[in-house]
N, C-alpha and C positions, 0 to 999 in steps of 0.2 A: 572677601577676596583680598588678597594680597597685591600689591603691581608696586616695581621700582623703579622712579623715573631718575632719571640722573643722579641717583643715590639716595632719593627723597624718598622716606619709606614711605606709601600711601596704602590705609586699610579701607577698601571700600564699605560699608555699612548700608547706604541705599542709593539705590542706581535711578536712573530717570528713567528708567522701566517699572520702577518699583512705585512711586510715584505719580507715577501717567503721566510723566514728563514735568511734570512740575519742581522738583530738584533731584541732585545728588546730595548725600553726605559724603565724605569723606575724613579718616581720621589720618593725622599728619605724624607719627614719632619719632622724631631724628637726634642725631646725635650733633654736638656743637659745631658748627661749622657745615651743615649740610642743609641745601633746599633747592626751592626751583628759583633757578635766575629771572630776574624781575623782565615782566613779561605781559600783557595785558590781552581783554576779552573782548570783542566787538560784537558778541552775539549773545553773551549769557551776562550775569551777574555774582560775586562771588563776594561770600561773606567771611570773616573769619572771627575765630574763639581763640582766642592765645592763651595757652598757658605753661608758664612756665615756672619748672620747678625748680631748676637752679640757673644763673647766672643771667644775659642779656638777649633780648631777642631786636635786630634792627628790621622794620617795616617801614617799605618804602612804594607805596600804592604809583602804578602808571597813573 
């Protein structure tokens, strides 16, 4: 499944239904200069895989 959150492309891959609630996946592809404004969880946990093929990525955890 596809979904686009403020320009952020997200491909869902496994849902917390798929799981039994134990995670999502989710795969992130964007282009330079797009994502989700820094913004934090109080009820789950969120891990991330960076990779990037060309140029800077800046990460900035709440």
């Amino acid at each position: 499944m596809h979904r686009n959150v403020l320009g952020d492309n997200q491909y869902v891959k496994l849902t917390g239904e798929d799981t039994g609630g134990a995670y999502a996946l989710i795969e992130q592809v964007n282009t330079i200069g797009t994502g989700i404004p820094r913004h934090a969880h109080h009820n789950e946990q969120e891990t991330f895989y960076i990779n990037i093929i060309e140029g800077e990525y800046e990460f900035k955890p709440s």
